[in-house]
mmCIF file of the N, C-alpha and C atoms, coordinates in Angstrom:
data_MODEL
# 
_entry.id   MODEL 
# 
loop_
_atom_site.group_PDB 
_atom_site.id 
_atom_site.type_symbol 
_atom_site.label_atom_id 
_atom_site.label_alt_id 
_atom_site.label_comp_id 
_atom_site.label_asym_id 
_atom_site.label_entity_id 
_atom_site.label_seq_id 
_atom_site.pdbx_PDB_ins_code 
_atom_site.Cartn_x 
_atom_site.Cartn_y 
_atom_site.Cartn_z 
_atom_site.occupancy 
_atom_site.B_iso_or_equiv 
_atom_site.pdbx_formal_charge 
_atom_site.auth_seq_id 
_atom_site.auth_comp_id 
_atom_site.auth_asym_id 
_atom_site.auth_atom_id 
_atom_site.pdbx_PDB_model_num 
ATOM 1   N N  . UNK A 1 1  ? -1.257 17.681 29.779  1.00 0.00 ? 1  UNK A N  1 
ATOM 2   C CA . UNK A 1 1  ? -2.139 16.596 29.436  1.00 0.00 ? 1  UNK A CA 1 
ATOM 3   C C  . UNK A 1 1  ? -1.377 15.289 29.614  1.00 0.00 ? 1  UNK A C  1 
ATOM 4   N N  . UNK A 1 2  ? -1.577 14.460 30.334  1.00 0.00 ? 2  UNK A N  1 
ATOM 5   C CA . UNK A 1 2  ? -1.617 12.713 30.332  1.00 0.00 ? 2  UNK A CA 1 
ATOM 6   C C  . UNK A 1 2  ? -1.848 12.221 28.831  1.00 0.00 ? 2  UNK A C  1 
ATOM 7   N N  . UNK A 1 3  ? -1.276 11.462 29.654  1.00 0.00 ? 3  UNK A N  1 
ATOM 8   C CA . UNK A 1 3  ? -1.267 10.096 28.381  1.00 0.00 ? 3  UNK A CA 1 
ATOM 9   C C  . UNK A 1 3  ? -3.172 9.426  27.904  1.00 0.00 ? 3  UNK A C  1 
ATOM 10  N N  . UNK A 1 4  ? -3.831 9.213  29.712  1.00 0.00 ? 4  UNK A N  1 
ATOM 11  C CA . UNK A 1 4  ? -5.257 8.813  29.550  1.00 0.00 ? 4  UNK A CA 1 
ATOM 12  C C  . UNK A 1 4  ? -6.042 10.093 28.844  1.00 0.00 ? 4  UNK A C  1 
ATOM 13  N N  . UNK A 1 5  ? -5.698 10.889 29.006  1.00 0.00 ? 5  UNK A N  1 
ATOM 14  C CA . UNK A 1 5  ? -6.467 12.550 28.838  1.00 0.00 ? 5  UNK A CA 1 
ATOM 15  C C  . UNK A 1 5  ? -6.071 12.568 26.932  1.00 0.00 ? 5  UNK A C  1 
ATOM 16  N N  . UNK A 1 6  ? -5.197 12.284 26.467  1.00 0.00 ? 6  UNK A N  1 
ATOM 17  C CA . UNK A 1 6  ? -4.757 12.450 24.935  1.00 0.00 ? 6  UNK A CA 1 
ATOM 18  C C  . UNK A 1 6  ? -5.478 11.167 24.475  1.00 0.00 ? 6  UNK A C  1 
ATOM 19  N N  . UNK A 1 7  ? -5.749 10.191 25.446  1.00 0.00 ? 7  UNK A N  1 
ATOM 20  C CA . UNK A 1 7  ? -6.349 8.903  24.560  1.00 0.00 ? 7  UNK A CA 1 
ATOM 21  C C  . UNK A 1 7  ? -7.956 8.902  24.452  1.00 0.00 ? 7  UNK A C  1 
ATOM 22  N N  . UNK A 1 8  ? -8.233 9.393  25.828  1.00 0.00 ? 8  UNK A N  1 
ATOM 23  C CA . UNK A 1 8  ? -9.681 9.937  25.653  1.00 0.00 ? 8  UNK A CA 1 
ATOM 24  C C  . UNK A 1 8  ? -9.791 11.138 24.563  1.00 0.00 ? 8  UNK A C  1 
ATOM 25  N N  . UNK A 1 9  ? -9.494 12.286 24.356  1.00 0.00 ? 9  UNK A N  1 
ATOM 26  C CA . UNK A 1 9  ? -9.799 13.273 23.545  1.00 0.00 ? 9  UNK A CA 1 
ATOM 27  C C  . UNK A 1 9  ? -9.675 12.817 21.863  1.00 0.00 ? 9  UNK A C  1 
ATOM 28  N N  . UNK A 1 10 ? -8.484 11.999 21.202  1.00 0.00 ? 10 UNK A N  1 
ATOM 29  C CA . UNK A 1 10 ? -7.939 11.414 20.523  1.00 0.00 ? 10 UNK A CA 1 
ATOM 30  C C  . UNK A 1 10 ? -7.859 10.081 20.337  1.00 0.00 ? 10 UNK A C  1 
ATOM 31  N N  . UNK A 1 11 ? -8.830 9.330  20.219  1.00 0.00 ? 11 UNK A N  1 
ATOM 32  C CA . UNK A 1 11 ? -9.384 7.647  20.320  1.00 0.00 ? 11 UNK A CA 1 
ATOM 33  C C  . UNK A 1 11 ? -8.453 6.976  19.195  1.00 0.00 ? 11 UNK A C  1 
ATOM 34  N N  . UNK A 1 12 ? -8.577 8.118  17.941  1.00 0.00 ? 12 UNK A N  1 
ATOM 35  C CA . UNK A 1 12 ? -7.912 7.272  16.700  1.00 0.00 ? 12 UNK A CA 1 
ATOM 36  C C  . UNK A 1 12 ? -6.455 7.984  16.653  1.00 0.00 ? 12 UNK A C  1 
ATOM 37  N N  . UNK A 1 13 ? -5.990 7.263  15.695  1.00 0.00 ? 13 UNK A N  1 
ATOM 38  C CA . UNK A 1 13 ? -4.265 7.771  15.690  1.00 0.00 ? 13 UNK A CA 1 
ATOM 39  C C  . UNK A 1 13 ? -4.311 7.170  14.002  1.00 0.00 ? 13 UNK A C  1 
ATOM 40  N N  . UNK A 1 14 ? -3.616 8.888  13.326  1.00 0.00 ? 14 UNK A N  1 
ATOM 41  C CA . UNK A 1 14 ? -3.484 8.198  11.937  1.00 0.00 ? 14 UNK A CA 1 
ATOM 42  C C  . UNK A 1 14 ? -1.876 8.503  11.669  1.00 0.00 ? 14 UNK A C  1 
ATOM 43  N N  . UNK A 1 15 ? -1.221 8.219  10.356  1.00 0.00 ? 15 UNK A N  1 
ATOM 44  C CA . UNK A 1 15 ? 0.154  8.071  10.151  1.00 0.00 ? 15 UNK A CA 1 
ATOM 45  C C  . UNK A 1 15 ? -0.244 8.885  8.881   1.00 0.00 ? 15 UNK A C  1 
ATOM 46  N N  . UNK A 1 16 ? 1.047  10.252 9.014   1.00 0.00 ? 16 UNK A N  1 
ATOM 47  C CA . UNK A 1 16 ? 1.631  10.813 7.625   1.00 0.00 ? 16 UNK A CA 1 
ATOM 48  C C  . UNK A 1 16 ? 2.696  10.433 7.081   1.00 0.00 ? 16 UNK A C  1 
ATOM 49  N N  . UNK A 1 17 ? 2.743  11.159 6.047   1.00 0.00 ? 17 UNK A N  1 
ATOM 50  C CA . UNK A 1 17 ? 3.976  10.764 4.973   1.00 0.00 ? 17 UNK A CA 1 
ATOM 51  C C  . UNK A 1 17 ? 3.612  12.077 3.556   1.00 0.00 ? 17 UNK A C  1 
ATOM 52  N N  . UNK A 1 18 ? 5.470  12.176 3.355   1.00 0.00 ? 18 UNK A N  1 
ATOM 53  C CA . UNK A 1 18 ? 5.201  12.885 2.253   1.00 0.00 ? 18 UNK A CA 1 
ATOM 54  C C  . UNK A 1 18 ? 4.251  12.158 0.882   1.00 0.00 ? 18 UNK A C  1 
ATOM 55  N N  . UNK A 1 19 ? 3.893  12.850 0.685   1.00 0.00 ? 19 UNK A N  1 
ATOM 56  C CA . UNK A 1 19 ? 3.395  12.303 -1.218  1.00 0.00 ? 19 UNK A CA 1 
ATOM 57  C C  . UNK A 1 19 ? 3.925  11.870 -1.809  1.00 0.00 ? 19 UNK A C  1 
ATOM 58  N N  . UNK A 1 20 ? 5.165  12.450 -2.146  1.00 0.00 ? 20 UNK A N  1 
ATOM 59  C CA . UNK A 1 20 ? 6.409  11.925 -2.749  1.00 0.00 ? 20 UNK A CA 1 
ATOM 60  C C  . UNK A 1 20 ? 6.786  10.081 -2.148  1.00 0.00 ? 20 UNK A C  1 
ATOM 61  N N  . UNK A 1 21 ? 6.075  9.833  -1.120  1.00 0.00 ? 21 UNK A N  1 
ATOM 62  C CA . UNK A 1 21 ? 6.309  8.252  -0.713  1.00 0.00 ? 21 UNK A CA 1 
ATOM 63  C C  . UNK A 1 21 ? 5.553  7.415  -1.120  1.00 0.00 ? 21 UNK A C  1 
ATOM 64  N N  . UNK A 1 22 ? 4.349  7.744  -1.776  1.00 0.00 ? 22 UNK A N  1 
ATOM 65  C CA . UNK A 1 22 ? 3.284  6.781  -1.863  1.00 0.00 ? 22 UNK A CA 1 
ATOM 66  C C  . UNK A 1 22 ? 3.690  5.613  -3.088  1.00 0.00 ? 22 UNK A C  1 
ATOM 67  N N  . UNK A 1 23 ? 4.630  5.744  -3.664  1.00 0.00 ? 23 UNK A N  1 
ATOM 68  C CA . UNK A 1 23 ? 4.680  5.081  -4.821  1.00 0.00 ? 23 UNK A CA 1 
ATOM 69  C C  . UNK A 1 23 ? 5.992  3.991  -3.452  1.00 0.00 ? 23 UNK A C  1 
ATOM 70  N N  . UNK A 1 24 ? 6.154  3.947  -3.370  1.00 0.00 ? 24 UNK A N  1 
ATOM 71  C CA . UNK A 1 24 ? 7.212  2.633  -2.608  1.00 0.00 ? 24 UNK A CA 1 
ATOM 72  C C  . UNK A 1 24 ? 5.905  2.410  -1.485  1.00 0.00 ? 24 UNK A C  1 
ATOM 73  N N  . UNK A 1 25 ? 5.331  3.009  -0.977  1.00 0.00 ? 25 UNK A N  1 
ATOM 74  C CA . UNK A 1 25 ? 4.410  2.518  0.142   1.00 0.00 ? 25 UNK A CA 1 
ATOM 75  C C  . UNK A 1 25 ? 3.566  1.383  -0.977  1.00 0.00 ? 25 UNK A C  1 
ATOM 76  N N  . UNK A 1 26 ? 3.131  1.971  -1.689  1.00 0.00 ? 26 UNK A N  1 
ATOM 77  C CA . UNK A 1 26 ? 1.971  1.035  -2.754  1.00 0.00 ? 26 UNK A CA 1 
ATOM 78  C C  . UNK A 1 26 ? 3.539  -0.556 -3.008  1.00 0.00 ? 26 UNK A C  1 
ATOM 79  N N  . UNK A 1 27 ? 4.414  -0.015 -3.662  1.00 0.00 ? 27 UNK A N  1 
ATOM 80  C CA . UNK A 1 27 ? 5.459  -0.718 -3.759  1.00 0.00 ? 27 UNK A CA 1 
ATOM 81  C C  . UNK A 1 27 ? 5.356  -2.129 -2.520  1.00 0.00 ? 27 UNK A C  1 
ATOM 82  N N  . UNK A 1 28 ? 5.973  -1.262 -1.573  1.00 0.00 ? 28 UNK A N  1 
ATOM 83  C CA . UNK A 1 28 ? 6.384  -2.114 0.044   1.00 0.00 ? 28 UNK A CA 1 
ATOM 84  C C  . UNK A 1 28 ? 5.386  -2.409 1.166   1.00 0.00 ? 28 UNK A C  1 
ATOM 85  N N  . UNK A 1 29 ? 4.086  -1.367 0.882   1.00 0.00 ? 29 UNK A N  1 
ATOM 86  C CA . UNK A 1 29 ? 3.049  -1.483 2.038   1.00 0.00 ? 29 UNK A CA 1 
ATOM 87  C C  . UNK A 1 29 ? 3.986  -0.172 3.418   1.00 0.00 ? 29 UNK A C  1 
ATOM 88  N N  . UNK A 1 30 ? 3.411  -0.175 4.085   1.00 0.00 ? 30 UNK A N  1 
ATOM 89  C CA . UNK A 1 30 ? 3.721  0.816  5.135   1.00 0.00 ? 30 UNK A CA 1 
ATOM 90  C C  . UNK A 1 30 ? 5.248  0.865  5.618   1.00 0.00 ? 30 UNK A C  1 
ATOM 91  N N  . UNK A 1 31 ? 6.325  0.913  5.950   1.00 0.00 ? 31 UNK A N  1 
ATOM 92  C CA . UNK A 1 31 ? 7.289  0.370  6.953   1.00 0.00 ? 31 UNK A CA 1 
ATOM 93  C C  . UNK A 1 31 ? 7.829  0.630  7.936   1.00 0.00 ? 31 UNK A C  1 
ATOM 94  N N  . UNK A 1 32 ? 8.347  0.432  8.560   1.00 0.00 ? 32 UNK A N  1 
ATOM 95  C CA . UNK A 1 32 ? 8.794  1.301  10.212  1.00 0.00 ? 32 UNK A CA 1 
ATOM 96  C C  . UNK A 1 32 ? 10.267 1.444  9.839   1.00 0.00 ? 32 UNK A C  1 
ATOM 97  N N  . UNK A 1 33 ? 10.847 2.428  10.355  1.00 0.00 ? 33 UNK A N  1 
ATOM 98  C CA . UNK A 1 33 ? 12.028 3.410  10.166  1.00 0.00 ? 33 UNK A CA 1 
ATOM 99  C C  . UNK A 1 33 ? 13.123 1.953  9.390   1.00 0.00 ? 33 UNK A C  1 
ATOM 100 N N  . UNK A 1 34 ? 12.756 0.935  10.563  1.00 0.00 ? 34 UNK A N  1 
ATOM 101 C CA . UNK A 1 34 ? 13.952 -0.135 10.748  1.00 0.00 ? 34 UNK A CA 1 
ATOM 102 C C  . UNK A 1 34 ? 14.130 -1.027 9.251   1.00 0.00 ? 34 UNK A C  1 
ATOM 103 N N  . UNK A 1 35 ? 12.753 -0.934 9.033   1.00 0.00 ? 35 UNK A N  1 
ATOM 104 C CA . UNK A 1 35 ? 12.641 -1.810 7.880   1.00 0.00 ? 35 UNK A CA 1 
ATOM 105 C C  . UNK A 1 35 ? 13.024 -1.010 6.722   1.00 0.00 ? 35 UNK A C  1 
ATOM 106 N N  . UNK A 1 36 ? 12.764 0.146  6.909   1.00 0.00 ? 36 UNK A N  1 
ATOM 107 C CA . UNK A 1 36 ? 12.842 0.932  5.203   1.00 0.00 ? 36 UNK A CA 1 
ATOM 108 C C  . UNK A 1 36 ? 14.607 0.638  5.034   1.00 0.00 ? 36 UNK A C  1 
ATOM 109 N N  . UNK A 1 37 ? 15.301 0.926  6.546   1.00 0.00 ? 37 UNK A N  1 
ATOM 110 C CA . UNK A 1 37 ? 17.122 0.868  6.605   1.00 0.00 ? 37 UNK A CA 1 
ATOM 111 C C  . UNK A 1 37 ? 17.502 -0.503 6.256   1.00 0.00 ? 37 UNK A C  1 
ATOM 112 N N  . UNK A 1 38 ? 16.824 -1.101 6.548   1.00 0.00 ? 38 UNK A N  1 
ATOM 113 C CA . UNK A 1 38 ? 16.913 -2.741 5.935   1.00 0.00 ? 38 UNK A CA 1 
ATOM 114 C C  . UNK A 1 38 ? 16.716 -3.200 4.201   1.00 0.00 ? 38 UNK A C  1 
ATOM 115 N N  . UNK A 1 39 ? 15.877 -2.306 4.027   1.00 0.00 ? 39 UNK A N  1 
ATOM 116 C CA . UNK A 1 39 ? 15.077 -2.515 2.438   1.00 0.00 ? 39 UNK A CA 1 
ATOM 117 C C  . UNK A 1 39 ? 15.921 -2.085 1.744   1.00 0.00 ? 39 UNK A C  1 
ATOM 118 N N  . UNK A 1 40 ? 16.662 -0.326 2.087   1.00 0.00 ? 40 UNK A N  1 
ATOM 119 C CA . UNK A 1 40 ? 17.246 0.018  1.243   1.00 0.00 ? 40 UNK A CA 1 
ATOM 120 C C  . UNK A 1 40 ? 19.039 -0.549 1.527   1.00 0.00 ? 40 UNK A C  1 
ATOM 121 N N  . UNK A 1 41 ? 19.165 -1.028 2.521   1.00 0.00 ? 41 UNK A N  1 
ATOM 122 C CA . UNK A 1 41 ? 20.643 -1.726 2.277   1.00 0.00 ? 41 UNK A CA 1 
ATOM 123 C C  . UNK A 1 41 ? 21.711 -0.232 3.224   1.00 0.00 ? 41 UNK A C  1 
ATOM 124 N N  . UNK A 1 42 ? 21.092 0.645  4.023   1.00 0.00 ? 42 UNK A N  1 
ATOM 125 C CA . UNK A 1 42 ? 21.582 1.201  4.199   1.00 0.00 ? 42 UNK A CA 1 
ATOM 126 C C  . UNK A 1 42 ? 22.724 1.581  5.743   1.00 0.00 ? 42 UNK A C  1 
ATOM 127 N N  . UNK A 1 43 ? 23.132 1.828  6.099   1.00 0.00 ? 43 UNK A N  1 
ATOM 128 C CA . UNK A 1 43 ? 24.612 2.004  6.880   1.00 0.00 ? 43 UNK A CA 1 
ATOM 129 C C  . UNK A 1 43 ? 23.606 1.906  8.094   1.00 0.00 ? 43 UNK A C  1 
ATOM 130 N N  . UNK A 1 44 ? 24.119 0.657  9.113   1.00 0.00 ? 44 UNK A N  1 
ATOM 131 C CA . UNK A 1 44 ? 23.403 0.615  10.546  1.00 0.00 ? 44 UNK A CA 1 
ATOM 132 C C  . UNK A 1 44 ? 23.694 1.830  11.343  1.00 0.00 ? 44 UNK A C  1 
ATOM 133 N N  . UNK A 1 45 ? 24.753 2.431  11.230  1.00 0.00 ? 45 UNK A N  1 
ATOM 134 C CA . UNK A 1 45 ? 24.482 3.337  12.023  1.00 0.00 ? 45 UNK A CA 1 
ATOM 135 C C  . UNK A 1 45 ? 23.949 4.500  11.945  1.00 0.00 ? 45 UNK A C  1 
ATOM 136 N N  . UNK A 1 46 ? 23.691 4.888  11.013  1.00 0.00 ? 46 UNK A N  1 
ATOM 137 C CA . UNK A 1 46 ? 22.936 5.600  10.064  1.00 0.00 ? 46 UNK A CA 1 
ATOM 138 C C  . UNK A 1 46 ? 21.534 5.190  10.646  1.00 0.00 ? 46 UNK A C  1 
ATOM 139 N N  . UNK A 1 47 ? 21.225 4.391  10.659  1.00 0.00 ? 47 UNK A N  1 
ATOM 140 C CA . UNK A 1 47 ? 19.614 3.547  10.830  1.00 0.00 ? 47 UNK A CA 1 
ATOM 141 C C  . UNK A 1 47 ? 19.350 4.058  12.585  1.00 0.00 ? 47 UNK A C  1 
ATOM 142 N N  . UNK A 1 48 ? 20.837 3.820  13.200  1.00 0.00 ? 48 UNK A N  1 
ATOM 143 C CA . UNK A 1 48 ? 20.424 3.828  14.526  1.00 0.00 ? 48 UNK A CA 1 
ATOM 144 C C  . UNK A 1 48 ? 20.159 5.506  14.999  1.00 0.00 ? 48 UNK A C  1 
ATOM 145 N N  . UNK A 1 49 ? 20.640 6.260  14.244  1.00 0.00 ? 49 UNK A N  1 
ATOM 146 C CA . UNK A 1 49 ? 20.384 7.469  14.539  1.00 0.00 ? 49 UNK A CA 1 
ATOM 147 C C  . UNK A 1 49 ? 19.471 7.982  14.320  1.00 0.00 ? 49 UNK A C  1 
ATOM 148 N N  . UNK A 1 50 ? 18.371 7.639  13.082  1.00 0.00 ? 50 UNK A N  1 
ATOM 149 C CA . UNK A 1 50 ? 17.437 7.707  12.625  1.00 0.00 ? 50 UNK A CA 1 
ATOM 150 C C  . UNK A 1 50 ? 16.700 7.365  13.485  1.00 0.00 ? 50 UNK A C  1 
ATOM 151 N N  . UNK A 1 51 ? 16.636 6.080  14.617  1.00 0.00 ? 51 UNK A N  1 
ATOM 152 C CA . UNK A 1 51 ? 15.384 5.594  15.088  1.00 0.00 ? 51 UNK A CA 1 
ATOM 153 C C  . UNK A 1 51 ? 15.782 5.915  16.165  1.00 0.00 ? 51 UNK A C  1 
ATOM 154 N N  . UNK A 1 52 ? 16.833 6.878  16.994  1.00 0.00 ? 52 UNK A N  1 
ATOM 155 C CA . UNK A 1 52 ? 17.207 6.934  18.570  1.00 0.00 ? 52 UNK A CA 1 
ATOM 156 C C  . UNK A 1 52 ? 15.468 8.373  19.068  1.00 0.00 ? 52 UNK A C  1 
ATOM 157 N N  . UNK A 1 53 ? 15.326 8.805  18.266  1.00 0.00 ? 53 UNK A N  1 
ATOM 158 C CA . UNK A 1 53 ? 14.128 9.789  18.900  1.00 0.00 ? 53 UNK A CA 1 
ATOM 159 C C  . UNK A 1 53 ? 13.666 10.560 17.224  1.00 0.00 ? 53 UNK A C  1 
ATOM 160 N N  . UNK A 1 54 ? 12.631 11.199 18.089  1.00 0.00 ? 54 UNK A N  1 
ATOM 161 C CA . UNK A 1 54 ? 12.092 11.566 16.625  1.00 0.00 ? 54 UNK A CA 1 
ATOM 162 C C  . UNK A 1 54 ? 13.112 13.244 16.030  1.00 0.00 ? 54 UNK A C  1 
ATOM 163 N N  . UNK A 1 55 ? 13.162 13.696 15.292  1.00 0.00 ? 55 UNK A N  1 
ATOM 164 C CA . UNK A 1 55 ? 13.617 14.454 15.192  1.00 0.00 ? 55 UNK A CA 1 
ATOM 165 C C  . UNK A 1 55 ? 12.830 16.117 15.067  1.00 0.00 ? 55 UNK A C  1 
ATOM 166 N N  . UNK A 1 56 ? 13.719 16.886 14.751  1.00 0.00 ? 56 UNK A N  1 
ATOM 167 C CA . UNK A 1 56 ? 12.317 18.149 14.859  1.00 0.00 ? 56 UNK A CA 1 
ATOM 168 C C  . UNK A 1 56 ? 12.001 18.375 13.537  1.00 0.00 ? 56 UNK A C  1 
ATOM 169 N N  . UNK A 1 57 ? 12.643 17.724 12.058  1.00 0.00 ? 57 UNK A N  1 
ATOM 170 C CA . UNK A 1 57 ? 12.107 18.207 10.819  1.00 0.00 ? 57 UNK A CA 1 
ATOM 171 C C  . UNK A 1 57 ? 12.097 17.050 10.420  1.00 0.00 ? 57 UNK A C  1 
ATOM 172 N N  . UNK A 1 58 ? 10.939 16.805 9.336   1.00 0.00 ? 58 UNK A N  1 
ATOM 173 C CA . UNK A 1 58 ? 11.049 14.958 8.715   1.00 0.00 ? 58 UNK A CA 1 
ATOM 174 C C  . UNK A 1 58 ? 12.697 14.914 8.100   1.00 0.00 ? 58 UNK A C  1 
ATOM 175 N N  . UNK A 1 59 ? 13.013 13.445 7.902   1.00 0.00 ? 59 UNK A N  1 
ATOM 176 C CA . UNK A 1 59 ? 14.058 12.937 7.645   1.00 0.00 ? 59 UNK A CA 1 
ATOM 177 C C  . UNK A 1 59 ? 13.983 12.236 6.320   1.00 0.00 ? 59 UNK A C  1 
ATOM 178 N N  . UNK A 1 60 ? 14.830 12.181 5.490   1.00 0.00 ? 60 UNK A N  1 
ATOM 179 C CA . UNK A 1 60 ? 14.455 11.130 4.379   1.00 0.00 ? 60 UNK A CA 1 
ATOM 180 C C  . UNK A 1 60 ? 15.395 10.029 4.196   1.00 0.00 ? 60 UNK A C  1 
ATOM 181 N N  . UNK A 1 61 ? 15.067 9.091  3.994   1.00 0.00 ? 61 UNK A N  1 
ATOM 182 C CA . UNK A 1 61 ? 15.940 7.694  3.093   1.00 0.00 ? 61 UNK A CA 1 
ATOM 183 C C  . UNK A 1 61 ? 16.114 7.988  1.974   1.00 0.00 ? 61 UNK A C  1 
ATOM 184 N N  . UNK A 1 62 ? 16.905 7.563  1.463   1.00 0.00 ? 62 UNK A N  1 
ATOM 185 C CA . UNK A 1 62 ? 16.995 7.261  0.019   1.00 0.00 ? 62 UNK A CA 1 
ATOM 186 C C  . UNK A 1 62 ? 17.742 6.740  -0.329  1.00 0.00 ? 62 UNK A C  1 
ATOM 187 N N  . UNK A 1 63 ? 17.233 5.244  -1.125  1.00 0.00 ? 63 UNK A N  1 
ATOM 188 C CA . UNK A 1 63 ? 18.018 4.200  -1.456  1.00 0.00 ? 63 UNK A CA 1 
ATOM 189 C C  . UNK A 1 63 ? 19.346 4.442  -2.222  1.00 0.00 ? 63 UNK A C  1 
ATOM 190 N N  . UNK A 1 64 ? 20.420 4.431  -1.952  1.00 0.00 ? 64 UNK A N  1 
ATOM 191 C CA . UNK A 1 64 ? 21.902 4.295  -2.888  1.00 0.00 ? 64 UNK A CA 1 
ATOM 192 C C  . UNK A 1 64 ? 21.806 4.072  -4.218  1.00 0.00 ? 64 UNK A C  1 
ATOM 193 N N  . UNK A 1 65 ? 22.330 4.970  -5.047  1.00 0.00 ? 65 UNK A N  1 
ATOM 194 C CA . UNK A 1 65 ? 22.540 4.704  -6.402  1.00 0.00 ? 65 UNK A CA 1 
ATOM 195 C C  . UNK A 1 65 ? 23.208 3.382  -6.805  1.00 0.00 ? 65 UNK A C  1 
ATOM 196 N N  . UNK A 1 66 ? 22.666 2.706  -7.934  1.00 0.00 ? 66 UNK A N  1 
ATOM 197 C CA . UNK A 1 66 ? 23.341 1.280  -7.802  1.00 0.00 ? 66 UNK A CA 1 
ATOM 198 C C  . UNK A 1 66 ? 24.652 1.653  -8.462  1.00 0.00 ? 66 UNK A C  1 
ATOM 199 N N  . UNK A 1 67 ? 25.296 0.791  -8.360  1.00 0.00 ? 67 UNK A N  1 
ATOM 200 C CA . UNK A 1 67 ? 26.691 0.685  -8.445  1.00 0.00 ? 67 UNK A CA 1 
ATOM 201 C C  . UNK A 1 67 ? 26.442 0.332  -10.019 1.00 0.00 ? 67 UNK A C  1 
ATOM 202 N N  . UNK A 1 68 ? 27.566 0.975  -10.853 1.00 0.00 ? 68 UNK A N  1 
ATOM 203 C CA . UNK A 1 68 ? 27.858 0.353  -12.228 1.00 0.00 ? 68 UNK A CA 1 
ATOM 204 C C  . UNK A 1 68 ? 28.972 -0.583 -12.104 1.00 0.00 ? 68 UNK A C  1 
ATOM 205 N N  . UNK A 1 69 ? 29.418 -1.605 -13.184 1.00 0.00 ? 69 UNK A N  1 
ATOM 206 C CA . UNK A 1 69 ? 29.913 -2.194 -13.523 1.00 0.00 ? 69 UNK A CA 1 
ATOM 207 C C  . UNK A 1 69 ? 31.246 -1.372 -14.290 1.00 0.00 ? 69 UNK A C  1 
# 
């Protein structure tokens, strides 16, 4: 199948996510890979590996424990 052949059969395109995300989505609104690595403060290269292709099992973020004093 083509690209025109998946757009004809498939007009709309929707976005998942675990459940477990909806409370930072309500939080942040939607975000793209780049932004969540941005939000949470986390290691660029880390970020870049994340966004080089999709992977074959979901991936998770998760923001760094804050630092104590």
């Amino acid at each position: 199948m083509d690209a025109e052949e998946l757009i004809s059969r498939h007009p709309r395109v929707f976005h998942t996510m675990a459940a477990a995300a909806w409370p930072s989505v309500q939080l942040h609104g939607l975000l793209s890979t780049v932004r969540l690595i941005d939000l949470f403060g986390l290691d660029a290269a880390e970020g870049t590996s994340s966004c080089a292709r999709p992977g074959p099992a979901p991936s998770f973020l998760r923001r760094p424990a804050a630092r104590r004093p």
